[in-house]
Structures are given as structure tokens and as C-alpha cells.
Short mmCIF file of the C-alpha atoms (twelve columns), coordinates in Angstrom:
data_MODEL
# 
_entry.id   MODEL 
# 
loop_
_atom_site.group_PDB 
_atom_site.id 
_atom_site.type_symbol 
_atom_site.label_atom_id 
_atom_site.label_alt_id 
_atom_site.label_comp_id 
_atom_site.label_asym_id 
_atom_site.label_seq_id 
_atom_site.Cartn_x 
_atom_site.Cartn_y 
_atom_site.Cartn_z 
_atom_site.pdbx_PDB_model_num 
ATOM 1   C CA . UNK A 1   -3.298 30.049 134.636 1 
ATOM 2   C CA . UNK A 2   0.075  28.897 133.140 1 
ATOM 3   C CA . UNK A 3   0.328  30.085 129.619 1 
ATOM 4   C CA . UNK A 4   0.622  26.370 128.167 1 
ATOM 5   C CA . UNK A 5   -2.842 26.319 129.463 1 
ATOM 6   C CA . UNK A 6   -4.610 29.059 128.176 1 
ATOM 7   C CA . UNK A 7   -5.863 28.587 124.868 1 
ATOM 8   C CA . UNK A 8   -4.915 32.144 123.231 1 
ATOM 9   C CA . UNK A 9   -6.093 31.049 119.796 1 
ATOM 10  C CA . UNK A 10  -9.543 32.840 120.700 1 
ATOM 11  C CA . UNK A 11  -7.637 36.134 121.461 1 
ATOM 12  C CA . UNK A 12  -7.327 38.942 118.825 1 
ATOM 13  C CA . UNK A 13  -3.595 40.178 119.371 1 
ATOM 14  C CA . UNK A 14  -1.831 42.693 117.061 1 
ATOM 15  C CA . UNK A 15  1.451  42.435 118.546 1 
ATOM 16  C CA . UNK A 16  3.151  39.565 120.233 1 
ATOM 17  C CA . UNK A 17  6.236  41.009 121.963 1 
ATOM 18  C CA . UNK A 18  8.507  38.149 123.336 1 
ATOM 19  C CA . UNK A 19  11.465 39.456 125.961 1 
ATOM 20  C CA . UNK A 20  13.406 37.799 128.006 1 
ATOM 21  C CA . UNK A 21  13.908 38.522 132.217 1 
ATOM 22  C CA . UNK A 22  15.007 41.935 130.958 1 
ATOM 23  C CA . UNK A 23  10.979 42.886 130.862 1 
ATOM 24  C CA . UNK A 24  9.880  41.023 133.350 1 
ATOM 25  C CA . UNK A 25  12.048 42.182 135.903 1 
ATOM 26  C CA . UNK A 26  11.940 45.525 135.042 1 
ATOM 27  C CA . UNK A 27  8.094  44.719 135.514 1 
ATOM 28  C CA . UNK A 28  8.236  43.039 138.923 1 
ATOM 29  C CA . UNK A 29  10.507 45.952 140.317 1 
ATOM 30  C CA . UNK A 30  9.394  48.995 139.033 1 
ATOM 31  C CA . UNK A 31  5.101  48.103 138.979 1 
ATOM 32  C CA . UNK A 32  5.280  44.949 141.649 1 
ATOM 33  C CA . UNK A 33  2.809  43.261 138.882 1 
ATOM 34  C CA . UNK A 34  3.804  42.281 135.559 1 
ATOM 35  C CA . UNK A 35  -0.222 42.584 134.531 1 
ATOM 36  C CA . UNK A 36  0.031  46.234 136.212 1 
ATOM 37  C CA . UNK A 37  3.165  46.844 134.005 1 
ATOM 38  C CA . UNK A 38  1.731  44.944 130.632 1 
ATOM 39  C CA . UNK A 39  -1.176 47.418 130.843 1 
ATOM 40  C CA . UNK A 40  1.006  50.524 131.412 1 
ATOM 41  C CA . UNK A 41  2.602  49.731 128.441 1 
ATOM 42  C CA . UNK A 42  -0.438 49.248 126.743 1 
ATOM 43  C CA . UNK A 43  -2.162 52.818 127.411 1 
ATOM 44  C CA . UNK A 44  1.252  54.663 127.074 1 
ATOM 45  C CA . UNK A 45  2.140  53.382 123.839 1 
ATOM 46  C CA . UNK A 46  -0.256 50.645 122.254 1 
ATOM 47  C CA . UNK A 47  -3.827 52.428 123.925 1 
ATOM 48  C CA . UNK A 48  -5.637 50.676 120.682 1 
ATOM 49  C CA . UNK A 49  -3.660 48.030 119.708 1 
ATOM 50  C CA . UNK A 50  -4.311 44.756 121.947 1 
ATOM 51  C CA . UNK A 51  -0.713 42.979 123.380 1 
ATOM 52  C CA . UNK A 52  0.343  39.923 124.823 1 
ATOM 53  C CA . UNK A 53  3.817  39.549 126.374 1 
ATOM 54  C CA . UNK A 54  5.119  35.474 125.405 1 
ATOM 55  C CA . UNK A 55  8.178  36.291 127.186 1 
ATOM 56  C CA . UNK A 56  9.978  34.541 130.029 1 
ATOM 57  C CA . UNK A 57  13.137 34.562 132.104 1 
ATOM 58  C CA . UNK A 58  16.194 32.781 131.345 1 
ATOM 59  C CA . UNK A 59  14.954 32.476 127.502 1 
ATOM 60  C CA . UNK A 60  17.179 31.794 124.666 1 
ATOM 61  C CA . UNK A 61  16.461 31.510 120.921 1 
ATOM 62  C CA . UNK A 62  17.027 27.479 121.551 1 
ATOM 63  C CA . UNK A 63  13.684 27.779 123.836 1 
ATOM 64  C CA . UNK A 64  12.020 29.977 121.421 1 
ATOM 65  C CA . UNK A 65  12.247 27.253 118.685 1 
ATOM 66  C CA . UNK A 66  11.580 24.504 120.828 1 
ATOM 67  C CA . UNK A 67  8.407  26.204 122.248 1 
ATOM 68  C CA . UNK A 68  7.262  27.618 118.825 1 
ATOM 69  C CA . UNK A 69  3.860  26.468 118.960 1 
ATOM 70  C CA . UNK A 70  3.040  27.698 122.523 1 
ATOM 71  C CA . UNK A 71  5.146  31.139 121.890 1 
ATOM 72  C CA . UNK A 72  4.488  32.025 118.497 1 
ATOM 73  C CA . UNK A 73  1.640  30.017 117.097 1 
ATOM 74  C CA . UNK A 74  -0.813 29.866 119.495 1 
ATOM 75  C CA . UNK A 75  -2.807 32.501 117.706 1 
ATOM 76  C CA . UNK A 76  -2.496 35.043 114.891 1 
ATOM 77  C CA . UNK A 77  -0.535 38.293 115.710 1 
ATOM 78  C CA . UNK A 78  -0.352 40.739 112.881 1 
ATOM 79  C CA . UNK A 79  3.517  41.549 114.749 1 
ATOM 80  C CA . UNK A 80  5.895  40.464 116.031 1 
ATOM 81  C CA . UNK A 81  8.798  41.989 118.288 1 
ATOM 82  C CA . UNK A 82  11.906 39.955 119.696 1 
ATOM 83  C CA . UNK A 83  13.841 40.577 122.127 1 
ATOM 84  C CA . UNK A 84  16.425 37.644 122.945 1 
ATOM 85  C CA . UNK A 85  19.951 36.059 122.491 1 
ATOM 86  C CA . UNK A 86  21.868 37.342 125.735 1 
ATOM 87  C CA . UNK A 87  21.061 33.892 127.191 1 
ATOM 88  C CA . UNK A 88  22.190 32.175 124.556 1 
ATOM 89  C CA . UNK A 89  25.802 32.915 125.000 1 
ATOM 90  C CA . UNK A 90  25.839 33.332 128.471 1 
ATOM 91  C CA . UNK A 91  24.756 30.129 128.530 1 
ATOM 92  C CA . UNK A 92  27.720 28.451 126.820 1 
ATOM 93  C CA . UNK A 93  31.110 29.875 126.187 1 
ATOM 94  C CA . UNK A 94  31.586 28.293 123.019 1 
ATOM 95  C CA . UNK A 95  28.573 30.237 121.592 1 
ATOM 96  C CA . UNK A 96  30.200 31.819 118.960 1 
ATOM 97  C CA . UNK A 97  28.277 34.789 116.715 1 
ATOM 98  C CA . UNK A 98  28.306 32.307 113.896 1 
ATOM 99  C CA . UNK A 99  25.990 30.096 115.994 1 
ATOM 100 C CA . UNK A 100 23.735 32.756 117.263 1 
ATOM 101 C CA . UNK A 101 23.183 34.249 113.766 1 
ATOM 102 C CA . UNK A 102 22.566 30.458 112.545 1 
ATOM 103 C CA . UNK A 103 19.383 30.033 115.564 1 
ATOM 104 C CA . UNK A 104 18.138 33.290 114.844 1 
ATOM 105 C CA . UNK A 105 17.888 32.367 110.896 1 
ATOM 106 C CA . UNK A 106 16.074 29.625 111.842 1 
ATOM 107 C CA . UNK A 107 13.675 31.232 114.458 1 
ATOM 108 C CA . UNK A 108 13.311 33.886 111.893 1 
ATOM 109 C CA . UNK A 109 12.109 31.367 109.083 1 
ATOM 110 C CA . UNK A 110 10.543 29.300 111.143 1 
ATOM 111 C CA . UNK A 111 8.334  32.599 111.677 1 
ATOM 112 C CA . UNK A 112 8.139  33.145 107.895 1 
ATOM 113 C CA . UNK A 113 6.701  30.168 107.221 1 
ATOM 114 C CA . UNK A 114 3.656  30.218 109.390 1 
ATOM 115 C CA . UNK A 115 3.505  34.844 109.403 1 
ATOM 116 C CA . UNK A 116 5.107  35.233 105.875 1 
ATOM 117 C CA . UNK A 117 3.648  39.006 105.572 1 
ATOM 118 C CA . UNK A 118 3.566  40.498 109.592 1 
ATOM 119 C CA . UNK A 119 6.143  42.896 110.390 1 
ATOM 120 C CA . UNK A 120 9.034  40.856 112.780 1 
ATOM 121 C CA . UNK A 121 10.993 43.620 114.698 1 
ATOM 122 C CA . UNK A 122 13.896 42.427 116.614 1 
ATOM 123 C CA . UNK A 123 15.347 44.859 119.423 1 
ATOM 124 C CA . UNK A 124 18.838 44.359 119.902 1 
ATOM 125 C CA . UNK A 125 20.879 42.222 122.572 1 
ATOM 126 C CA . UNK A 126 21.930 45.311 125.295 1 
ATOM 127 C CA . UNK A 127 25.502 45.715 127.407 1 
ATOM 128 C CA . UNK A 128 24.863 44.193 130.400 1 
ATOM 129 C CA . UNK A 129 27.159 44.889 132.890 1 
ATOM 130 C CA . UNK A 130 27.128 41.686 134.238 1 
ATOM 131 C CA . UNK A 131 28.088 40.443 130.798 1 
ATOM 132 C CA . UNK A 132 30.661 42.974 129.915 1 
ATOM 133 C CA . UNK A 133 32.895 39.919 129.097 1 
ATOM 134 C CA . UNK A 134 29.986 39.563 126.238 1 
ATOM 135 C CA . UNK A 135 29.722 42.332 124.931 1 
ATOM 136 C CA . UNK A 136 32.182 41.885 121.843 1 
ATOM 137 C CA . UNK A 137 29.594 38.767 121.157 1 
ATOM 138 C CA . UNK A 138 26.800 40.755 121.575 1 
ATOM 139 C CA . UNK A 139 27.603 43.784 119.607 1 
ATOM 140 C CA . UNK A 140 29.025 41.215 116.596 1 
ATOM 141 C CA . UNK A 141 25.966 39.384 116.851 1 
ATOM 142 C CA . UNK A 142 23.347 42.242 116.646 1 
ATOM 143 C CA . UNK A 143 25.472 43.763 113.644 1 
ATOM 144 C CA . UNK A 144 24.811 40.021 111.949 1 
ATOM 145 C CA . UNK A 145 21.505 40.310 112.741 1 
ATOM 146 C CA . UNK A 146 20.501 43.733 111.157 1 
ATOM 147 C CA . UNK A 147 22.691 42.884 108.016 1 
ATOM 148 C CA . UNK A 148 20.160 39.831 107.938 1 
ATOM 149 C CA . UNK A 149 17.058 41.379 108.647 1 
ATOM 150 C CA . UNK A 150 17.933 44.649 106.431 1 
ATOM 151 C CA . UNK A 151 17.637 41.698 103.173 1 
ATOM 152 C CA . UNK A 152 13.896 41.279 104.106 1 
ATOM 153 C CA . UNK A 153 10.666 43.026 103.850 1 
ATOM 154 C CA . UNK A 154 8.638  43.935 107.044 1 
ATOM 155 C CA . UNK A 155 11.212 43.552 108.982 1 
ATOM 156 C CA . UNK A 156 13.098 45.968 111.359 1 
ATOM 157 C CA . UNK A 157 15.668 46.232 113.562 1 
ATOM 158 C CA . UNK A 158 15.878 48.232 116.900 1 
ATOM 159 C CA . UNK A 159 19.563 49.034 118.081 1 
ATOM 160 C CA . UNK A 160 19.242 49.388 121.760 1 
ATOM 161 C CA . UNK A 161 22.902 48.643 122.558 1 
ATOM 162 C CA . UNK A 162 24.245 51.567 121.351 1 
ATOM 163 C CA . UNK A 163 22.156 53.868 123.098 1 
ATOM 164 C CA . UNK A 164 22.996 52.386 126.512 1 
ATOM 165 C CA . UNK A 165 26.665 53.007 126.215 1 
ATOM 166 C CA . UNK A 166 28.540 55.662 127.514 1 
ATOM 167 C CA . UNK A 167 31.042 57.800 125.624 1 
ATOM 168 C CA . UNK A 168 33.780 55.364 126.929 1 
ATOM 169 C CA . UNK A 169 31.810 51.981 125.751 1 
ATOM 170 C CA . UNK A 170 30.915 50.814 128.934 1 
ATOM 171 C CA . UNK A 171 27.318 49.830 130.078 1 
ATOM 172 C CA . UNK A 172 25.489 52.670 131.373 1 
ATOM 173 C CA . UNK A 173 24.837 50.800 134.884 1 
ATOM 174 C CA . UNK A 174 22.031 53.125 136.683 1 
ATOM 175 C CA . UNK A 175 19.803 52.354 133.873 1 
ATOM 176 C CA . UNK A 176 20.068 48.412 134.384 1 
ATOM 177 C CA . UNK A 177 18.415 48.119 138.063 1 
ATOM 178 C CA . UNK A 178 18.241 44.469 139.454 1 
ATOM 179 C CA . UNK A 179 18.958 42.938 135.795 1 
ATOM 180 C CA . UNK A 180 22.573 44.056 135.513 1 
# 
């Protein structure tokens, strides 16, 4: 069943975590079955805490405000965790950081104003090497974003681009699989 069809108010979720292709792929490759992969990371690292995964491939924070009811308010999480924005410039060249910080201020109070008191936790756009060309937008971008987030309570922000650099800078590529 689609998930524009599934009426998810009658769910109890704790955490909504909404990812882009990066997930799902990793899902599809690695586990052949995003459900098999979704309850992986469930008993790994959520085993009491129930999940649902509102991602979906090609997202950008554009979508995620245009489908705010069927992403975020469908039903009541008591979390949220982001992870999107790669899209968005590789989308459009004349994305500039200014723009992305400017959708994700508005994603993040259009969030507020439904969830003002759940805990939002945004992990960080990575260094694709696909998207080396990006990566001065992405990096600039995420450093916006933490400076924003850092101003508000519950909030937290998850710096995964740094950790998949090498000494030099450059994208660690064996760790990207098929989504490079």
C-alpha cells in the first residue's frame, strides 16, 4: 500500500526518520528489502522504540514542505530525524546556501508549529563523490544549519560529513556503494 494511502494516524511512532535515496538504497542493496532493513535497524538500535521511515528517493526539502501533511503530520511522533538537502542543489545550480538555509527554516518551523516540544535531529548533507563539485555547498550549508539549530531547544545536529572524509578532503568512496 502506497504511503498516501495508509492512514498512519492510528500508529504509535516515537521516531519519524525521513532520508532521502541515501537509506533506501543502502536498504535495497545491502538487505534486498527495505522492510528487512527498517527492522534491522529497529532491533540493533531502536529494539523498544517503534519507527517509521517517511523517506523517499530523489527528495528535497521543496518536497518535504509540499508533502508536509503526508510526511510529517500524518500522526504524532515524539522525534523527529532529517536527513535531506543534497537534492536540493543538485537539482539546480543556482541553489545557493542562502536558499537552502532559507527552506530548511521553513521546514524547520513549519515542524515547530504543529511538534513545538519533540526533539528534531537533522544529520548532515554527506560528500558524495558524485557531487564533489558540491561539496563547498554542502559543507557551507550544514555549517548554516547547525549555527541554526544550536539557537533552539531539542534540537540536534549530527555531522556526518566530516567523518566520511579522508585526511586529504575527499569523499571516502568504498563507503558510498551504488549511491556515490
Amino acid at each position: 500500500m502506497p504511503f498516501y494511502d495508509y492512514d498512519f494516524s492510528k500508529l504509535q511512532i516515537s521516531i519519524n526518520y525521513i532520508f532521502s535515496s541515501t537509506i533506501n538504497l543502502e536498504c535495497k542493496e545491502e538487505h534486498k528489502s527495505t522492510k528487512k532493513h527498517e527492522r534491522i535497524i529497529k532491533k540493533k538500535y531502536f529494539p523498544s522504540v517503534p519507527i517509521l521511515n517517511r523517506g523517499f528517493g530523489g527528495s528535497s526539502l521543496l518536497d518535504l514542505i509540499r508533502y508536509k501533511e503526508e510526511v510529517l503530520f500524518s500522526y504524532n511522533p515524539k522525534q523527529i530525524v532529517l536527513y535531506c538537502g543534497e537534492n536540493d542543489f543538485a537539482a539546480n545550480d543556482t541553489v545557493s546556501v542562502e536558499t537552502e538555509l532559507t527552506r530548511f527554516k521553513m521546514l524547520f518551523a513549519i515542524v515547530r508549529s504543529r511538534y513545538k516540544n519533540i526533539p528534531f535531529a537533522y544529520v548532515s548533507m554527506k560528500p558524495s563523490p558524485s557531487r564533489q563539485h558540491l561539496m563547498p555547498k554542502f559543507d557551507a550549508a550544514n555549517n548554516q544549519i547547525k549555527i541554526f539549530l544550536s539557537k533552539y531547544r531539542k534540537t540536534a545536529f549530527i555531522d556526518v560529513y566530516h567523518k566520511m572524509l579522508n585526511p586529504d578532503g575527499s569523499p571516502i568512496a568504498e563507503i558510498f556503494g551504488p549511491d556515490k
